[in-house]
C-alpha positions as CSV (number, residue, x, y, z in Angstrom):
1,X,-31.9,58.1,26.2
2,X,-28.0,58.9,26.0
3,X,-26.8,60.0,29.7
4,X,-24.2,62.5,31.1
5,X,-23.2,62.1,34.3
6,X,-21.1,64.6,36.3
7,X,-18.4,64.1,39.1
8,X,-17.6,67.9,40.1
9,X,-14.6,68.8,43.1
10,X,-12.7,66.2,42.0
11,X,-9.3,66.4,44.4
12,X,-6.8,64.2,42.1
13,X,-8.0,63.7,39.0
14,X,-5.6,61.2,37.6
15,X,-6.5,58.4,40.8
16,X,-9.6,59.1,40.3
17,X,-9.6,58.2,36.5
18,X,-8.6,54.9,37.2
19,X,-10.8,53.7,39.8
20,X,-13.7,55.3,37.3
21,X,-12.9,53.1,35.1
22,X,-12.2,50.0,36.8
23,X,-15.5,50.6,37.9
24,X,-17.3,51.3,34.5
25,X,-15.6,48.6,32.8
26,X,-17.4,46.4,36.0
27,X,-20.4,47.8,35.0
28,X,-21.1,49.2,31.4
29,X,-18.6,47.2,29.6
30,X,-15.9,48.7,27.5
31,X,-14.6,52.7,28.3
32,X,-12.9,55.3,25.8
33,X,-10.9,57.4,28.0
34,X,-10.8,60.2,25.7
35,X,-8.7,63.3,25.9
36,X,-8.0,66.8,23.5
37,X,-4.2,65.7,24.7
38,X,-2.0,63.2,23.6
39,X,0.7,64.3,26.9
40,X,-2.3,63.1,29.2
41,X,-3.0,60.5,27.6
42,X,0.9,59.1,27.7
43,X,0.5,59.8,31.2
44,X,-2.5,57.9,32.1
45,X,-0.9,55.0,30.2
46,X,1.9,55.0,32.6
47,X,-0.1,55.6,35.9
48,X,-2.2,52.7,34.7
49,X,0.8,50.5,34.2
50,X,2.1,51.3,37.5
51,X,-1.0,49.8,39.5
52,X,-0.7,47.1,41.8
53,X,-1.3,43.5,40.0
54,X,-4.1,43.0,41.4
55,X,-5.5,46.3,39.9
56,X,-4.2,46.1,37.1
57,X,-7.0,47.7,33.9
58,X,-6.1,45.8,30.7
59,X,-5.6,48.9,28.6
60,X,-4.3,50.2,25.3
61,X,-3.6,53.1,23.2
62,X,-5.7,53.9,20.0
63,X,-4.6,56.0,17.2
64,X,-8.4,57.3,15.9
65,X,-7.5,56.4,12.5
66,X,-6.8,53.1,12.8
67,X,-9.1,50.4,13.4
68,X,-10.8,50.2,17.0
69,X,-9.2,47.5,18.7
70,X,-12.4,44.8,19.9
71,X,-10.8,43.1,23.0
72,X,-9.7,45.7,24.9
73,X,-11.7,46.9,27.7
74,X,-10.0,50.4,28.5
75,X,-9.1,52.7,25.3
76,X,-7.0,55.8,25.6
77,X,-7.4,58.1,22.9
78,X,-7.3,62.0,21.5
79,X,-7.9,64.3,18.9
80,X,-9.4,67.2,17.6
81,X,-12.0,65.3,16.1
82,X,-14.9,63.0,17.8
83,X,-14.6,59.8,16.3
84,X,-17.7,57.7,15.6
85,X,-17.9,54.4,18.2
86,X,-20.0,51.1,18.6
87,X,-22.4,51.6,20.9
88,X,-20.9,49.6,23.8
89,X,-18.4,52.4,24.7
90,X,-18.6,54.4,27.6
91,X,-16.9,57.7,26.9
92,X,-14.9,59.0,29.9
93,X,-14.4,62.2,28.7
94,X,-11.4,64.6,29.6
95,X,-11.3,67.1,27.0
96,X,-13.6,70.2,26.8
97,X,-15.3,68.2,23.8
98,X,-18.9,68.4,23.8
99,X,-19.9,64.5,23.1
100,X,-22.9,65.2,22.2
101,X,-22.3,67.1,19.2
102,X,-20.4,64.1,18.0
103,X,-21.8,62.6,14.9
104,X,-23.2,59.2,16.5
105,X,-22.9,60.5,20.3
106,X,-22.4,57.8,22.6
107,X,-25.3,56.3,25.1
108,X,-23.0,57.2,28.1
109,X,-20.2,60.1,29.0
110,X,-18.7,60.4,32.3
111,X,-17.4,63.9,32.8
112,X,-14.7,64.4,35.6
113,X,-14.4,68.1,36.5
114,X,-11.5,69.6,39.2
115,X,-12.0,72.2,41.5
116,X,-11.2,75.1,39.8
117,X,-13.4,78.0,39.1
118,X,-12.4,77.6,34.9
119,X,-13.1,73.5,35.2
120,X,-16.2,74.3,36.7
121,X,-17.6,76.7,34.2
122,X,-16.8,74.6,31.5
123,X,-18.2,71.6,32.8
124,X,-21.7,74.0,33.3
125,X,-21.6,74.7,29.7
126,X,-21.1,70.8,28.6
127,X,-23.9,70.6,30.9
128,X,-26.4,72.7,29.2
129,X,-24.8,71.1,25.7
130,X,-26.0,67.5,27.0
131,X,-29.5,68.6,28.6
132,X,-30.3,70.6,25.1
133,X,-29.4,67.2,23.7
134,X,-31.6,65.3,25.4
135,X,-29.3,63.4,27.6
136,X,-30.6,62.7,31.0
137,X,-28.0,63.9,33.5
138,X,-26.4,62.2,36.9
139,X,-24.0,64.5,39.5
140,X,-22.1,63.6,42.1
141,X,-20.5,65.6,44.1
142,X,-17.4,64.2,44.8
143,X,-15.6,67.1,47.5
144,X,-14.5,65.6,50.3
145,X,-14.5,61.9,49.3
146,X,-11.7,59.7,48.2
């Protein structure tokens, strides 16, 4: 069963994208940061180059009409279009995309959601998009915590 799994009241997104998925690459394998923006995702490739070496997330850039690169353990990607991925991907998902209305959606989605009353209602509704879709959900409150 596919699974959604919700960090709400997060305080600085961008950190807290990268230590997600230093830690998801640790534990799931490969991660698709994906985005509905190609300025956040230019951005997240530059706070990702500007970790400390010893922190450093191999990482790249994919243009979803080209091939997916195999190697790589950290994808940065956006569209207006879900593309289709191997089943090893997590999804770190930054857009107000619904993943599981994607054609093939993927066995695992984080969603990171801010504070703000509009990230909050539409993190509810992906919410109620995954559980229709059978996903089995995980949230974690993250106010207060580093």
């Amino acid at each position: 069963m596919p699974k959604a799994t919700f960090y709400t009241h997060v305080a600085q997104p961008a950190i807290f994208i990268c230590r997600l998925a230093a830690r998801a690459i640790r534990g799931d394998g490969r991660v698709l940061v994906w985005s509905d923006s190609a300025d956040t995702i230019a951005r997240l490739d530059r706070g990702l180059w500007q970790q400390d070496a010893e922190s450093f997330i191999a990482h790249e850039i994919w243009q979803t009409g080209e091939i997916m690169p195999s190697e790589t353990p950290v994808l940065l990607a956006s569209g207006n279009t879900l593309p289709t991925l191997p089943a090893d991907i997590t999804v770190l998902n930054l857009s107000p995309d619904f993943w599981s209305d994607a054609a093939h959606p993927p066995e695992r989605v984080l969603e990171i959601v801010g504070n703000s009353l509009e990230n909050l209602a539409e993190a509810r509704e992906r919410f109620r998009a995954y559980r229709q879709s059978s996903f089995n959900i995980e949230h974690h409150k993250m106010e207060g915590k580093a």
